[in-house]
MARDO-451138 format. One record per residue: residue in one letter; z, x, y of N, C-alpha, C in turn. Coordinates in steps of 0.1 Angstrom, whole numbers, plus 5000, padded with zeros to 4 digits. Layout:
N
  residu   n.w   n.u   n.v  ca.w  ca.u  ca.v   c.w   c.u   c.v
       A     Z     X     Y     Z     X     Y     Z     X     Y
...
//
This chain:
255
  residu   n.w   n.u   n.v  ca.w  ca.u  ca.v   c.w   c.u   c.v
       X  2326  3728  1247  2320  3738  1239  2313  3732  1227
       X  2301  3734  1221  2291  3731  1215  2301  3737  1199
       X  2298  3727  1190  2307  3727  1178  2295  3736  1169
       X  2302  3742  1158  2293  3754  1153  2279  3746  1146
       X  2280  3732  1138  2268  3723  1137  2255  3721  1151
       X  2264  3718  1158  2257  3719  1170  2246  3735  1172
       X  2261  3745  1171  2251  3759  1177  2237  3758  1169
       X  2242  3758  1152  2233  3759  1138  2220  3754  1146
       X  2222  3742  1149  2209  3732  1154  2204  3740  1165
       X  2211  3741  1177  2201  3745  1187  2194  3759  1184
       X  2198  3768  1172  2190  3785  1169  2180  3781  1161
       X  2175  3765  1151  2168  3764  1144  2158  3757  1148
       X  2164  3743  1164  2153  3742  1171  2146  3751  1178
       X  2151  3765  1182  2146  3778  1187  2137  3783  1179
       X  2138  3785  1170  2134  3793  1158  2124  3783  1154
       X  2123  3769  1156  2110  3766  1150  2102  3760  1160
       X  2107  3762  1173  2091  3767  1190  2089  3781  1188
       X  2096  3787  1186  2088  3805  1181  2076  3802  1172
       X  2083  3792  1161  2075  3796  1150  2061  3789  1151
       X  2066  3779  1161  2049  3770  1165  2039  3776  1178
       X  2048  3785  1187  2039  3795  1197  2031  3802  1185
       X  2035  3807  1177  2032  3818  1167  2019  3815  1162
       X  2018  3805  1159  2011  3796  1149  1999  3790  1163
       X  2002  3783  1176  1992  3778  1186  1995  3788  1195
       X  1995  3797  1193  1992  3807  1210  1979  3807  1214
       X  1980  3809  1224  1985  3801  1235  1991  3790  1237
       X  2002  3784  1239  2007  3770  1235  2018  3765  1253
       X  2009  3751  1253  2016  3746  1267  2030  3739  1257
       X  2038  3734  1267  2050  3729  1265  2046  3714  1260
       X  2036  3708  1262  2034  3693  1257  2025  3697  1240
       X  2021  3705  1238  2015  3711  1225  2024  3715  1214
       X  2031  3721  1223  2049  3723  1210  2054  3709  1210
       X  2056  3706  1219  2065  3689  1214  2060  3684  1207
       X  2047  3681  1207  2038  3675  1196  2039  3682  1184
       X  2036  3690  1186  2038  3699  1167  2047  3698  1164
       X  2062  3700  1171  2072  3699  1161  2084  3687  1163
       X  2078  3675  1173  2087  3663  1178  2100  3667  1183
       X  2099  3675  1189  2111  3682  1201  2110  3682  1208
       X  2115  3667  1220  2116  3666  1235  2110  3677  1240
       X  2102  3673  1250  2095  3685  1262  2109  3694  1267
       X  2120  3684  1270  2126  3691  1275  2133  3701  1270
       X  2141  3699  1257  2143  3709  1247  2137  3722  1243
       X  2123  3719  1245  2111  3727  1242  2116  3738  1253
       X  2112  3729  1270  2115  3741  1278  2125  3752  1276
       X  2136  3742  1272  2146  3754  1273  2147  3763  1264
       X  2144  3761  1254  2138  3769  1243  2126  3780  1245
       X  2120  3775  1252  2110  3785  1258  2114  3799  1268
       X  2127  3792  1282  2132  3798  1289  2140  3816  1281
       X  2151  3801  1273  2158  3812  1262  2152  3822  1253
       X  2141  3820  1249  2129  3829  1240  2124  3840  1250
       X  2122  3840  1262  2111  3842  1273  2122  3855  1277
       X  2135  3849  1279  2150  3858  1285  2156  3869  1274
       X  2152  3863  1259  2154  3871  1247  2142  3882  1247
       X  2131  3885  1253  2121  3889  1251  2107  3885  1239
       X  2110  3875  1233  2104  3871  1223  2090  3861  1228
       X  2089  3856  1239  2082  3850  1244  2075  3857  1260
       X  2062  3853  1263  2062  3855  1279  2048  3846  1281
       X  2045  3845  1293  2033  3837  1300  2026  3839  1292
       X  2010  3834  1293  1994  3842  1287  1994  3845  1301
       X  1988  3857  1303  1977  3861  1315  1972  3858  1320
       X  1963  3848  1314  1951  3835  1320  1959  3824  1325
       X  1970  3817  1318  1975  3810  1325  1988  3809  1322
       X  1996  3809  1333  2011  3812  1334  2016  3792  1326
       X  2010  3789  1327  2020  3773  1319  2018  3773  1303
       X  2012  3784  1298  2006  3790  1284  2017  3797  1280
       X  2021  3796  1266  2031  3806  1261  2024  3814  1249
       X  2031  3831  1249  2025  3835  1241  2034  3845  1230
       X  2038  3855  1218  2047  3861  1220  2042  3872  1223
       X  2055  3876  1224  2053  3891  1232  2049  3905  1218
       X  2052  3912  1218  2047  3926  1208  2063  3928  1203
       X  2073  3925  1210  2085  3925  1204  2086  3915  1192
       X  2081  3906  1199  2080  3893  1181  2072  3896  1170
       X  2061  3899  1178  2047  3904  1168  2056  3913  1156
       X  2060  3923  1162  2071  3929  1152  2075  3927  1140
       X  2082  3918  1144  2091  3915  1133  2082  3907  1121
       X  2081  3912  1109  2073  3904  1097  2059  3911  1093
       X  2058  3919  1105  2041  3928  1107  2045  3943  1112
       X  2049  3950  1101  2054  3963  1097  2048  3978  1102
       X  2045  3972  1118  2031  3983  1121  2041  3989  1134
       X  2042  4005  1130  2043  4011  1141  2037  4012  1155
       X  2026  4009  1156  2015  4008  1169  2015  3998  1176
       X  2019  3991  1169  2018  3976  1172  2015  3973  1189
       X  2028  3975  1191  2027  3968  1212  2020  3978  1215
       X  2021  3992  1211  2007  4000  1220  1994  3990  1217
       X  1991  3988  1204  1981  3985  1203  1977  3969  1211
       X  1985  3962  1206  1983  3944  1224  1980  3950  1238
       X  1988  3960  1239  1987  3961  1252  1973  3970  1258
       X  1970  3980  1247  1958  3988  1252  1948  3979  1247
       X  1947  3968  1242  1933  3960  1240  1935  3947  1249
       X  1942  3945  1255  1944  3932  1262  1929  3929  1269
       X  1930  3939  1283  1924  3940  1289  1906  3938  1283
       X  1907  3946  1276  1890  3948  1267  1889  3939  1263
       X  1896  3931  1254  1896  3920  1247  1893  3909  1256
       X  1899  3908  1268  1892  3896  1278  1878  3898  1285
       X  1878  3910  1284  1864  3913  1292  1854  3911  1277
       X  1857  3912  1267  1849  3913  1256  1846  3895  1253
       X  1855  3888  1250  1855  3874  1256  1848  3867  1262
       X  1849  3872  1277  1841  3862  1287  1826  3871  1288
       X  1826  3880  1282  1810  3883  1276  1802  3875  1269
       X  1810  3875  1258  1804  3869  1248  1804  3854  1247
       X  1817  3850  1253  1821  3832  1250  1823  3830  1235
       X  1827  3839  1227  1833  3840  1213  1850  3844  1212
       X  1855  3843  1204  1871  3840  1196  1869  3860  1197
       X  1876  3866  1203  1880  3880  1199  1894  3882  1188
       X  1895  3890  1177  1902  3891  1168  1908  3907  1170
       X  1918  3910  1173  1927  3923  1170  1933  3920  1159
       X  1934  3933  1148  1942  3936  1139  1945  3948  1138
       X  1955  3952  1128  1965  3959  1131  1965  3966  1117
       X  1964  3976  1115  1962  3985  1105  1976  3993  1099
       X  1984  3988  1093  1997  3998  1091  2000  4008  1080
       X  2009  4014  1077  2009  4025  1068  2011  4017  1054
       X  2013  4009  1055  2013  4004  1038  2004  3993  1035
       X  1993  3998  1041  1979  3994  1039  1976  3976  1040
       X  1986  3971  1051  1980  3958  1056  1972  3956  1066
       X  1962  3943  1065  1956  3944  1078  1956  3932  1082
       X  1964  3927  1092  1969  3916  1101  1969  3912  1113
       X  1960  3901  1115  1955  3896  1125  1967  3900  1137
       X  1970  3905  1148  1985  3901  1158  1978  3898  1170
       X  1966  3892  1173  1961  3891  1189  1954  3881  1182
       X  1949  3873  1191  1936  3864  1192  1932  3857  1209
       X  1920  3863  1210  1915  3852  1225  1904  3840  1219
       X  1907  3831  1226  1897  3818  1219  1887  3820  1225
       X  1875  3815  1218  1862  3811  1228  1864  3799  1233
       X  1860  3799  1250  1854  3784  1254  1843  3779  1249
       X  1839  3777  1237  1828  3774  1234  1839  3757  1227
       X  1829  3744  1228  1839  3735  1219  1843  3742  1202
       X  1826  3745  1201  1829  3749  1184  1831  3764  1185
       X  1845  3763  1176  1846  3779  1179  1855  3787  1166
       X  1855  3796  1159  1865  3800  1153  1882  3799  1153
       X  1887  3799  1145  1900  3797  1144  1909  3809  1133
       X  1916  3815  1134  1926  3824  1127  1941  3822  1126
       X  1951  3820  1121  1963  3821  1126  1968  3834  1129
       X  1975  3839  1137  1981  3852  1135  1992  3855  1126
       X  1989  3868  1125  2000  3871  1109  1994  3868  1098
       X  1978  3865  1097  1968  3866  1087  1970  3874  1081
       X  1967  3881  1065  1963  3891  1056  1951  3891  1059
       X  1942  3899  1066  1929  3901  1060  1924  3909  1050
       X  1919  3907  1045  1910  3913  1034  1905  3927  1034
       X  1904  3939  1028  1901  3947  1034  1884  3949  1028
       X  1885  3944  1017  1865  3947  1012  1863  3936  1014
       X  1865  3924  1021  1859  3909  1021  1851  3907  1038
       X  1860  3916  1049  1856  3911  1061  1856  3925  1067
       X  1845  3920  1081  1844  3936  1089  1852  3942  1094
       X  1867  3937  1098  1874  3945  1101  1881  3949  1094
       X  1881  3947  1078  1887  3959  1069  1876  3968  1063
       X  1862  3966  1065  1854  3971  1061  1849  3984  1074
       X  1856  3980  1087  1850  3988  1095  1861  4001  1094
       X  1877  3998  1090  1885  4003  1087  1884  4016  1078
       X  1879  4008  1061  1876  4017  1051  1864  4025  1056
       X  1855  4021  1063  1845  4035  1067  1849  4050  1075
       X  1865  4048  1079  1868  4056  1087  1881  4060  1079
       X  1878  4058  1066  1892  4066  1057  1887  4070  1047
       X  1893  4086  1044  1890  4097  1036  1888  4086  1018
       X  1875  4088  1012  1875  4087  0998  1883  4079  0984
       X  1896  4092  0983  1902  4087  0982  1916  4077  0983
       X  1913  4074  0995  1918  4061  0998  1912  4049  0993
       X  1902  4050  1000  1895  4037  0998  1896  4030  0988
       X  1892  4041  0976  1893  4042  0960  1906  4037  0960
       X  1919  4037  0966  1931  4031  0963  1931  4016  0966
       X  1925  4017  0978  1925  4002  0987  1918  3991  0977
       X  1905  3998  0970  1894  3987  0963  1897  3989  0947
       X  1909  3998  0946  1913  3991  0927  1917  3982  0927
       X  1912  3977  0916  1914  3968  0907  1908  3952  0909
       X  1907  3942  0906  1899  3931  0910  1902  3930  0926
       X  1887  3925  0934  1882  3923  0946  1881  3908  0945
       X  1886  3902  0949  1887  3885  0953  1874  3881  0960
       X  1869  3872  0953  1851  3870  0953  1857  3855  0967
       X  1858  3855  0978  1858  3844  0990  1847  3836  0989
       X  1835  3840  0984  1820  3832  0991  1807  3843  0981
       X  1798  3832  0979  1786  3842  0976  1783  3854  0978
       X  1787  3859  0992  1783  3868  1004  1792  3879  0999
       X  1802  3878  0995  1817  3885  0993  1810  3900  0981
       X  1812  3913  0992  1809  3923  0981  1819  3926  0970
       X  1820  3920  0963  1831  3917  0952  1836  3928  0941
       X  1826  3945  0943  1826  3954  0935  1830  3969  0942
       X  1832  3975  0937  1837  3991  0944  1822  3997  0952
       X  1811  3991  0937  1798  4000  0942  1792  3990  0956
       X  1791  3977  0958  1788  3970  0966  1797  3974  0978
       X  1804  3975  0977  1813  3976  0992  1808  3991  1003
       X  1808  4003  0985  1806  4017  0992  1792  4013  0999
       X  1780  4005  0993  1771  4008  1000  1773  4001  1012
       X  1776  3990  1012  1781  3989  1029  1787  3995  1034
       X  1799  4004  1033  1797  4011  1041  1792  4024  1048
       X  1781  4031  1038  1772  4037  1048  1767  4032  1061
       X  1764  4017  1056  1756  4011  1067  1768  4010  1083
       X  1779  4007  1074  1787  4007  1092  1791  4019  1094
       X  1793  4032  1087  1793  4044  1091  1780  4048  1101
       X  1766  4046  1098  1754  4046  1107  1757  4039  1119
       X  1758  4024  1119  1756  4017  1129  1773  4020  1140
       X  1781  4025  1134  1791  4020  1140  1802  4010  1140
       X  1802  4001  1133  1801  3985  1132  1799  3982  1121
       X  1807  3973  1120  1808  3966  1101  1801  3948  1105
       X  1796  3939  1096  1788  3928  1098  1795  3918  1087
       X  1796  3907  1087  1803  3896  1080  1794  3882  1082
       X  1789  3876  1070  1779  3865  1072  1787  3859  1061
       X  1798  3853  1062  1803  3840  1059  1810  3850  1041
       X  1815  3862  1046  1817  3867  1030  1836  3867  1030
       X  1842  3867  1040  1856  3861  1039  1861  3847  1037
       X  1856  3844  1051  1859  3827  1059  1839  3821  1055
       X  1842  3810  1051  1828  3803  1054  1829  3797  1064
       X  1814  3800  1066  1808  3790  1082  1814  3803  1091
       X  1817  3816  1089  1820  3822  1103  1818  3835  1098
       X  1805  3839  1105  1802  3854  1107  1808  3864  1119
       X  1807  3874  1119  1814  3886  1128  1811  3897  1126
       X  1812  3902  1137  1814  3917  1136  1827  3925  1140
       X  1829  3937  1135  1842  3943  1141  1839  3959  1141
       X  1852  3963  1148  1850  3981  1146  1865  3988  1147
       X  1864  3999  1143  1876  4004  1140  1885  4007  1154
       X  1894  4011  1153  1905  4011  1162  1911  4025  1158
       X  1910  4037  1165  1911  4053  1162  1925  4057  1167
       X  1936  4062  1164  1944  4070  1169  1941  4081  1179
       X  1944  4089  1186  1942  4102  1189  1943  4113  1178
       X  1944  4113  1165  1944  4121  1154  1927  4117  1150
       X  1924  4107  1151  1911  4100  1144  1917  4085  1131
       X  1925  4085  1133  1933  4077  1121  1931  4062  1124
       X  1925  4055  1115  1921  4038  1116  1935  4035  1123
       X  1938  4024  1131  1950  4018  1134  1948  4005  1135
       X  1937  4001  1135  1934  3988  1136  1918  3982  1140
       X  1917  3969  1142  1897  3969  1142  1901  3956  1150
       X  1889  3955  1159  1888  3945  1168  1877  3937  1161
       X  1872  3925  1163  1861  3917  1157  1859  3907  1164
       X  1845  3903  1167  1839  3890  1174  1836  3879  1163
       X  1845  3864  1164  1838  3857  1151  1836  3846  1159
       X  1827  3843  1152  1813  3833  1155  1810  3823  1143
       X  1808  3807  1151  1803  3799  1139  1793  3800  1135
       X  1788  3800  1121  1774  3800  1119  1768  3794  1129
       X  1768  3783  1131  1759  3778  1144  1752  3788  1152
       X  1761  3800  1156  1754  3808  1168  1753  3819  1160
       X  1753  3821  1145  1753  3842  1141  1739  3843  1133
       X  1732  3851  1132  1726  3853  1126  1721  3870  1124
       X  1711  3876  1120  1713  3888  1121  1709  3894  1130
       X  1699  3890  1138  1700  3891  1157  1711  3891  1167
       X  1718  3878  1160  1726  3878  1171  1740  3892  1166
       X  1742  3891  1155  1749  3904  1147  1745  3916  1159
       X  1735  3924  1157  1728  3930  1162  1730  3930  1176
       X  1732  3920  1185  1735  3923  1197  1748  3923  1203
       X  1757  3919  1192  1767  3919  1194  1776  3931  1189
       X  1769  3937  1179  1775  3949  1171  1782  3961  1182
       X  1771  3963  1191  1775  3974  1199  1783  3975  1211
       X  1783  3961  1216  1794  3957  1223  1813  3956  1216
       X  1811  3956  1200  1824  3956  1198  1827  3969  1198
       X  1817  3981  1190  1820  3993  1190  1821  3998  1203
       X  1817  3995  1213  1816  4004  1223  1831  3999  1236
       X  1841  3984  1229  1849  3977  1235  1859  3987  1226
       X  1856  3990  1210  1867  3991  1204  1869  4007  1209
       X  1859  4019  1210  1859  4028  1219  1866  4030  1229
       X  1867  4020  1239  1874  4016  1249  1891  4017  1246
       X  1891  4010  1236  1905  4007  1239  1915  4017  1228
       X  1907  4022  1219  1907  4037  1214  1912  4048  1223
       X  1905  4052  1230  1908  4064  1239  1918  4058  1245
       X  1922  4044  1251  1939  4044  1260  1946  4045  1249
       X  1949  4041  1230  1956  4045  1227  1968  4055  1228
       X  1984  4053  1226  1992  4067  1233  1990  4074  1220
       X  1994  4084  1222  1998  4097  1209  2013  4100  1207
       X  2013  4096  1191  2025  4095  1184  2030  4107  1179
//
């Protein structure tokens, strides 16, 4: 029988392969060992145990990939929608993906007004965007809190944008009146636009994520290294996220 020092150890080497799938999801078994110098083998079992707990399962794309499941996502990211929400974008989100060959971003909109990365698909491109999950994003700094605020009553917003707005980049609408006027513009177009005003070096687009009430729940977003954004390419890309985030809108369930 494993002495209680022992147990301590083996729930803490568990608890910190969660914590590095979390951080590299998609993540092979030689990518965790590396990150956190715990035998492959260790790893596996760790993975097995996580996988049988529900906290872990394959990627989709590739079964030797680990990812967590919406049950992990959970815990720390306070969103009721949550696994509806992974699960009704999965699908879109890969097809949105190998469209584009850009990084697709889900986030997750919850009632006490956070908005947190819980999905990401990489691009195959070498150079490509990067996010960790369980990100804060910004809600007046990037398009998918901007595409959010366009789809919430007044005074809200007015709640969301008191008091100082955190200036990220030149680009960064840093004021109540700057922000409202963007959002007319993604009220028109559909689609909110980001040229390096959160993250530098990485433009995007995103769009709201609707309940069956009409109620923001979250925003999907394509981000791109400057290398490939510009306002053309914005522009062609704008309508494919609104018309992905549509998509995965209407399979949302009703709460």
């Amino acid at each position: 029988m494993p002495t209680s020092n022992q147990a301590v150890r083996a729930v803490i080497t568990t608890l910190r392969v969660l914590e590095t799938v979390a951080e590299l999801q998609p993540a092979g078994v030689s990518a965790i060992a590396r990150s956190t110098d715990i035998p492959k083998s260790s790893v596996q079992r760790c993975l097995v145990t996580l996988r049988e707990a529900g906290w872990l399962t394959s990627s989709p794309t590739d079964r030797t990939q680990w990812v967590l499941t919406g049950r992990a996502l959970s815990v720390g990211i306070h969103a009721s929608v949550e696994l509806g929400l992974r699960e009704a974008a999965l699908s879109t989100m890969q097809e949105l993906r190998d469209e584009t060959h850009e990084t697709i971003h889900l986030s997750s909109y919850s009632n006490d007004h956070d908005l947190v990365v819980v999905d990401r698909l990489d691009s195959d491109e070498p150079v490509r965007t990067w996010v960790r999950l369980g990100s804060k994003v910004p809600m007046h700094a990037s398009c998918s809190g901007r595409a959010i605020l366009a789809q919430l009553p007044d005074a809200e917003v007015d709640r969301l944008l008191s008091g100082t707005l955190e200036r990220f980049s030149d680009s960064t609408p840093a004021d109540r009146d700057a922000v409202a006027e963007d959002l007319r513009s993604v009220r028109e177009l559909g689609y909110a636009t980001n040229d390096c005003a959160w993250r530098p070096g990485v433009g995007a687009v995103g769009a709201a994520l609707l309940d069956p009430h009409g109620r923001p729940v979250g925003a999907l977003a394509i981000s791109v290294p400057v290398q490939r954004y510009d306002a053309e390419r914005a522009r062609s890309l704008g309508p494919l996220v609104a018309g992905a985030a549509r998509r995965i809108s209407a399979g949302l369930p009703r709460t």
